[in-house]
C-alpha positions in Angstrom: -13.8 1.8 8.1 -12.6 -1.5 7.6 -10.0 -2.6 4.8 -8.4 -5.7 3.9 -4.8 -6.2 2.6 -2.9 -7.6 0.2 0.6 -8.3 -0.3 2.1 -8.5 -4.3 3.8 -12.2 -5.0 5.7 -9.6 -8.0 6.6 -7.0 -6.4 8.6 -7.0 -3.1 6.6 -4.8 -0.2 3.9 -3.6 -2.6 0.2 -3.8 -0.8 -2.8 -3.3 -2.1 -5.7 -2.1 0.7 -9.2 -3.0 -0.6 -12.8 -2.3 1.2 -13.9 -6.0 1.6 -12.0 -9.2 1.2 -11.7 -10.5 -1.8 -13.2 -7.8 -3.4 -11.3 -6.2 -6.5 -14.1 -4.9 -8.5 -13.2 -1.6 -8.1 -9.1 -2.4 -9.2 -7.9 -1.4 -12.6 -7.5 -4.9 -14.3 -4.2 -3.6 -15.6 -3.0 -3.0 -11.8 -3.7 -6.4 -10.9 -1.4 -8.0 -13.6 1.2 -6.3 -12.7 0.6 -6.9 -8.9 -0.1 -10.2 -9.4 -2.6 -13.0 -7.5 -3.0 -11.0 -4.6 -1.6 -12.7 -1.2 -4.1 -12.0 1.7 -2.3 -10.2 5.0 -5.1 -9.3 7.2 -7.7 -7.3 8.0 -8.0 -4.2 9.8 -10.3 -1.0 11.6 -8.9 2.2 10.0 -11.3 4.3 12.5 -8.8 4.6 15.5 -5.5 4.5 13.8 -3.7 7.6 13.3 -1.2 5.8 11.5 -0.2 3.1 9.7 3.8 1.3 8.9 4.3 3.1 5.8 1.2 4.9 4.5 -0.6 7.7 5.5 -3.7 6.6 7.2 -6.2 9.5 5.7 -4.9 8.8 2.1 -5.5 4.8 2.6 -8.9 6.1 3.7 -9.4 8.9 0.8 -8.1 6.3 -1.8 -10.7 4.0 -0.4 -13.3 5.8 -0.4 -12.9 7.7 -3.8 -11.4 4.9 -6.2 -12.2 1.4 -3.8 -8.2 0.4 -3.8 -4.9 2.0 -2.1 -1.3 0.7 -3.1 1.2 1.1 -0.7 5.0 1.0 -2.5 7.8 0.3 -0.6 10.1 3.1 0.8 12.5 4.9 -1.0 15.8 2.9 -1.0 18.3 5.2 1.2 21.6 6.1 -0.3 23.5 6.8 2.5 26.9 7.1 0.1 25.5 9.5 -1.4 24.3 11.9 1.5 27.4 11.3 3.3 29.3 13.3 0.0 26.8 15.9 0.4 27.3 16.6 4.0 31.1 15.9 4.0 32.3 17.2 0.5 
């Protein structure tokens, strides 16, 4: 399975993996305004991966293959602060 992706001008390490270039039929018009004009990244084989940076490889492919789209959010923001009180009292 190949999948091409997109990176959001809006929203700050937000991608949106489609099933051919260029190809959004398949994306909620509502997603795509609030994604924005989509930014091309690359494309890439998801048949040999067993992962990917930060998204589960058989979701991206599920996603894909049920709906036509997968967006990737960025990570959690850590707050270390936090869990240091925790472990420390």
């Amino acid at each position: 399975m190949i999948c091409a992706i997109y990176r959001s001008p809006n929203r700050s390490q937000t991608y949106l993996y489609v099933e051919k270039k260029d190809d959004f039929s398949r994306v909620p018009e509502e997603l795509l305004k609030q994604f924005g004009r989509p930014q091309f990244a690359m494309v890439i084989s998801l048949d040999k991966r067993e992962k990917l940076a930060n998204a589960d490889v058989t979701r991206v492919k599920a996603d894909l293959s049920a709906v036509g789209y997968y967006l990737q959010f960025p990570p959690p923001v850590e707050d270390l602060l936090s869990e240091y009180r925790e472990t420390n009292g």
